[in-house]
N, C-alpha and C positions, 0 to 999 in steps of 0.2 A: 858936877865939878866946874866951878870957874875958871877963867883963862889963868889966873894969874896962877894958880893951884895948879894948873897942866903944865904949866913953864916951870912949874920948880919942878916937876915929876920926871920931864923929860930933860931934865938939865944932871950935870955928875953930881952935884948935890944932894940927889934924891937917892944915890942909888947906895949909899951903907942901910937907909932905911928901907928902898926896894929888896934888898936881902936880908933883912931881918924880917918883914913881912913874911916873904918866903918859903922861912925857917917856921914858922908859925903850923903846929900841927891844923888849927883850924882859924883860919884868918877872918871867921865873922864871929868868930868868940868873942865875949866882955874880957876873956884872958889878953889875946892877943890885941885887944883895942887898949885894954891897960899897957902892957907892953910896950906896945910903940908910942905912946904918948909921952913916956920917958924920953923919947928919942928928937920927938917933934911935935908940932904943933896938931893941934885933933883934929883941922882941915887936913892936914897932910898925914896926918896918921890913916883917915880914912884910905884918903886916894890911894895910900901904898897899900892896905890891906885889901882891899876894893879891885886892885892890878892882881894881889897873889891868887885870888877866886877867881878872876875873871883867865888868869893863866892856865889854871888848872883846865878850867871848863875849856877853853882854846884848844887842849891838845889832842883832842882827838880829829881835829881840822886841823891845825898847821902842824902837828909835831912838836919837838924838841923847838924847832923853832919859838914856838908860842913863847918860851920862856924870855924870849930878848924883846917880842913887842906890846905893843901898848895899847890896850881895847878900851869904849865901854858897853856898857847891856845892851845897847840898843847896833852898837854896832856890829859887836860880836854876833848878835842873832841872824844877823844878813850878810856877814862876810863872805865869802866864797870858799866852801872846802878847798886844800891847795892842790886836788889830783886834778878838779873841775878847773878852777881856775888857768892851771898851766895848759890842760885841751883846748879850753879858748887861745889863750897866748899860741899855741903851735898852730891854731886856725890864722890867726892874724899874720903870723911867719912865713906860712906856708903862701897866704893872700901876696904880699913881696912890701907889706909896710915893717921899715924901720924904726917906726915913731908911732905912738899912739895915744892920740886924747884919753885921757879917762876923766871922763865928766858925770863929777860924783861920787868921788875914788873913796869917800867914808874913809875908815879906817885905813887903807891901800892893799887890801886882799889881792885882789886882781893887777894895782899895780907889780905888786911885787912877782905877780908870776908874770908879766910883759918884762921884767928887768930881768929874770932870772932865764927867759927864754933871748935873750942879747937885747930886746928892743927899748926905744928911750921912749920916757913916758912925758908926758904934759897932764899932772895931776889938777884936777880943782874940785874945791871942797865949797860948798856956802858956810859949813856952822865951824866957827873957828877956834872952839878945841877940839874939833874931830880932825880940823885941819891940820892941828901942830899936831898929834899924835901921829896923825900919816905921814906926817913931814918927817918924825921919827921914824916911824918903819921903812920910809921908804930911804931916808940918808941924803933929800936934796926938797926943793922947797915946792909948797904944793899953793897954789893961786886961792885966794880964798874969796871965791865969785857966785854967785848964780851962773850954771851952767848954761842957761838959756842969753843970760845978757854976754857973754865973752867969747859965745859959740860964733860969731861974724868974725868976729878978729881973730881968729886961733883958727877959724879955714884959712882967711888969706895969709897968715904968718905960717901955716902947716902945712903946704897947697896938698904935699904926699903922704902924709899920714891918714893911718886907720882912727877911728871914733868908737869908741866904748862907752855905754851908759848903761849903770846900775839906779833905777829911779825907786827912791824910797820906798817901801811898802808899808809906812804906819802914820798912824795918823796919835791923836789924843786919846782914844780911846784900845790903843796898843794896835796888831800888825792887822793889812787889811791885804785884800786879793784885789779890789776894784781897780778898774784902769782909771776912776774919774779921780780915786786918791792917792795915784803916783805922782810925787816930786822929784826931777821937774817932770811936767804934764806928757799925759799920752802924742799928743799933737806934736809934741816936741819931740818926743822918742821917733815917733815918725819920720821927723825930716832929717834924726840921723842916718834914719833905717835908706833914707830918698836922697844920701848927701851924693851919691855918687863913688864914692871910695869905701875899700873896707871898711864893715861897720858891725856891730854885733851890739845887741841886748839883753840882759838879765833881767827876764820876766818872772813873776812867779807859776809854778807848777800849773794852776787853775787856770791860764786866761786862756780865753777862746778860740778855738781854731779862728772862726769866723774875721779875728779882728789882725788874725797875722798876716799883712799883704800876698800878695799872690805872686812878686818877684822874691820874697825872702826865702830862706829853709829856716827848719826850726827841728830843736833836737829837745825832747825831753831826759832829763838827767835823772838819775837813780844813784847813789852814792851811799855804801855800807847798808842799804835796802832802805834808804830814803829817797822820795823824790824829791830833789831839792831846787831844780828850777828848771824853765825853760829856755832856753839859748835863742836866739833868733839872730839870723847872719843874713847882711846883703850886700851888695856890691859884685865885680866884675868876677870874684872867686867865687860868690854863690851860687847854689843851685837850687832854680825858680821852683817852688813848688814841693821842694822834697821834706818830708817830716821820716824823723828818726827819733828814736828811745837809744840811751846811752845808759849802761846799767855797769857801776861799777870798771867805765872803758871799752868795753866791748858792745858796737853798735847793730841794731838792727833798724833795716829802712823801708820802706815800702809806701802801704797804701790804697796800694789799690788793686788787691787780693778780695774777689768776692768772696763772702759768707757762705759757707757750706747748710745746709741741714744741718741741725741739731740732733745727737745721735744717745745712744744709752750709757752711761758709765761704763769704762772697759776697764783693762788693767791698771792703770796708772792713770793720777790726776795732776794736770799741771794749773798752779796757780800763777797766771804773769803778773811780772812787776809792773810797780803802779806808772813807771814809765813808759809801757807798753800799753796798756790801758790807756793812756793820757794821750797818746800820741796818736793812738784809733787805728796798733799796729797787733793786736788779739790774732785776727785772722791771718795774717801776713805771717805769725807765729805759729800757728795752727798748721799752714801748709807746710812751714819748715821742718814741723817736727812730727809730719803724718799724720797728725791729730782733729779734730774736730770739736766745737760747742757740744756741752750738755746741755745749754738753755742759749737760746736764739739773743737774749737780752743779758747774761752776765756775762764775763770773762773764764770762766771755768772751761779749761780744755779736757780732753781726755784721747787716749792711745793705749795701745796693746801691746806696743814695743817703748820699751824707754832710751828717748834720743837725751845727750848730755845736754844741758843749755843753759848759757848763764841767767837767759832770761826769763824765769819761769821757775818755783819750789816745783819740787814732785813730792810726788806721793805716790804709796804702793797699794792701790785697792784693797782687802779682803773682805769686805761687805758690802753690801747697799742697802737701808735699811727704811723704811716709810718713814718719816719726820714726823713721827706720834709723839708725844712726853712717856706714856704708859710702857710704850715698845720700848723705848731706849732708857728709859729709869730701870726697864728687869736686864735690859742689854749690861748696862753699867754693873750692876749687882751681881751677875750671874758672873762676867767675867774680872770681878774684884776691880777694878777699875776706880782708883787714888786720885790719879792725875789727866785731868783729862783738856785738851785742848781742844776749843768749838772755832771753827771760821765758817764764815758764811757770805754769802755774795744774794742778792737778789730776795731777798725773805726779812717781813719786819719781823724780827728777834732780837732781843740784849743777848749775845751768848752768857756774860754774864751771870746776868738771873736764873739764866738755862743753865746753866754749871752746877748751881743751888738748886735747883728744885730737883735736878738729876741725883743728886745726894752720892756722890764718888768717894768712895773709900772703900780702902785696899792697897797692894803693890803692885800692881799692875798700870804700866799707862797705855793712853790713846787716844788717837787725834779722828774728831770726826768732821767732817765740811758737809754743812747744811747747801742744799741749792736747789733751786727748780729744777726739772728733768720736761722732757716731754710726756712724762707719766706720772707727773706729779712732785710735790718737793719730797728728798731724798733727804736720808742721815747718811752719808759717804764715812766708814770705815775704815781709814788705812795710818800708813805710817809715815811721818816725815822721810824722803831721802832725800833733801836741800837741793840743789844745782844737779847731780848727777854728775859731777866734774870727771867720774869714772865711770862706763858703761858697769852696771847689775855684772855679777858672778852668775853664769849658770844661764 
């Protein structure tokens, strides 16, 4: 989309055709391109049909909201859920900044939960129709700079504000995880992270302990059972050293919980979330919830008592079975077995392909998790029970 195409999009001009778009049962149909072409020009026919998909797909991140603002593909993919977003924004509030850089504000995901949490924002964009669409979402005007060249003068014009930086994560060849291909640069995220004042960054899930300073914290995020990124906070409200997994709001921290012995499949199996996993807080998990490693090198816990935890599926044991094809193909058949769900941790297998050569059919279902044991890899037999949000009956 062109500038001048985004200025009519976001102007009252645009919006008998933003709701006609809307109306459209399927907005990237030759129907609804016909359609709106009656109405407007076929640049602008796209752009408003272009919004009503990109709405849709919106709503399971911002809500009801989605429907008043204005994405595109690229930016939509790196917005910030609005539950994450607003955690950040009450980190910043609680730090005691009224004002906050957002340097890089994209779309204004993050802006808009710093407004919605009271605070005033100083948005800057470099690409400038992502900057007038933010400029839309957010309802006041966003500086259309390199955040690297405007960051001198926006300390001394801001002396008390907090600093937030989202640096790009794609490149030409679509989204990447390297720190050498964040815009603006790693170095630069840095001397937010060094400004002295509240500050915080939106990393992706993957980057390395190793390169996350040693006065920051850093929380791995989990949202609707996605990891969706990793937070990194520093300044006078942080705390040097601490890593935490955030799953759905509810935090766990640690660290520095030795590794037990790896022990045999017991009653229950817990799978942590990839936020827990990420964060190198397994173990720190395992002591919470009386449990221990079935393999020294995967995340697989296991317990005999089932503790509730948001952090972590269970599962209810009733087999354990040698990881043969032969054993578990007469497993499968013997107990009419349709539907059968494979997880695995630690073992090269496509569960996949293993679905197919197991041949399931029947009415019956079951879930079975492949993993290393100390006695070799196992077919673990049991049953989803999710979260355990309510302790087992009985």
């Amino acid at each position: 989309m062109d500038l001048s195409t985004a200025r009519w999009l976001v102007s009252p001009d645009a919006s008998p055709a933003l709701a006609a778009a809307a109306a459209q049962p399927d907005p990237d149909s030759l129907a609804a391109a016909t359609a709106l072409r009656k109405l407007v020009t076929p640049e602008q026919a796209a752009a408003v049909l272009t919004q009503a998909a990109l709405r849709r797909r919106a709503r399971p991140k911002f809500g009801a909201r989605a429907d008043r603002l204005f994405f595109t593909p690229d930016g939509l993919e790196q917005a910030t859920r609005s539950a994450v977003a607003a955690r950040r924004a009450s980190w910043f509030a609680r730090a005691g900044a009224d004002t906050v850089l957002d340097l890089g504000c994209g779309l204004g995901a993050d802006a808009l939960a710093f407004q919605d949490a009271g605070l005033t924002v100083v948005a800057v964009e470099k690409d400038p129709v992502t900057a007038l669409l933010a400029q839309a979402n957010l309802g006041h005007p966003v500086l259309v700079a390199q955040a690297q060249q405007v960051w001198p003068t926006l300390l001394v014009d801001h002396p008390d504000a907090g600093v937030f930086a989202d640096p790009a994560r794609r490149t030409g060849a679509g989204r990447t995880w390297r720190l050498e291909d964040l815009s603006p640069p790693w170095d630069f995220a840095l001397d937010v992270l060094a400004s002295g004042r509240p500050a915080a960054l939106k990393l992706g899930p993957g980057v390395p302990h190793r390169v996350i300073p040693a006065d920051a914290e850093a929380s791995w995020v989990s949202d609707q059972g996605t990891v969706v990124e990793c937070a990194v906070f520093a300044g006078p409200s942080a705390s040097p050293g601490r890593r935490s997994a955030v799953v759905d709001g509810a935090e766990l921290s640690g660290g520095e919980t030795a590794a037990s012995p790896p022990g045999a499949v017991g009653a229950y199996l817990y799978d942590p979330d990839g936020a827990v996993v990420r964060a190198g807080l397994v173990d720190d998990l395992a002591l919470a919830l009386g449990a221990w490693r079935v393999d020294a090198h995967t995340a697989y816990l296991s317990a005999d008592v089932a503790v509730p935890t948001p952090f972590a599926s269970a599962f209810a044991v009733s087999e354990v079975l040698p990881f043969d094809e032969r054993i578990l193909r007469g497993w499968v058949r013997e107990h009419r077995i349709g539907t059968l769900e494979i997880k695995k941790r630690g073992l090269e297998v496509d569960p996949a392909a293993l679905r197919k050569r197991l041949k399931p059919s029947g009415r019956a279902a079951a879930t079975l998790v492949l993993t290393p044991t100390p006695v070799g890899a196992r077919a673990v037999v049991c049953t989803r029970r999710g979260h355990l949000e309510r302790p087992p009956l009985g």
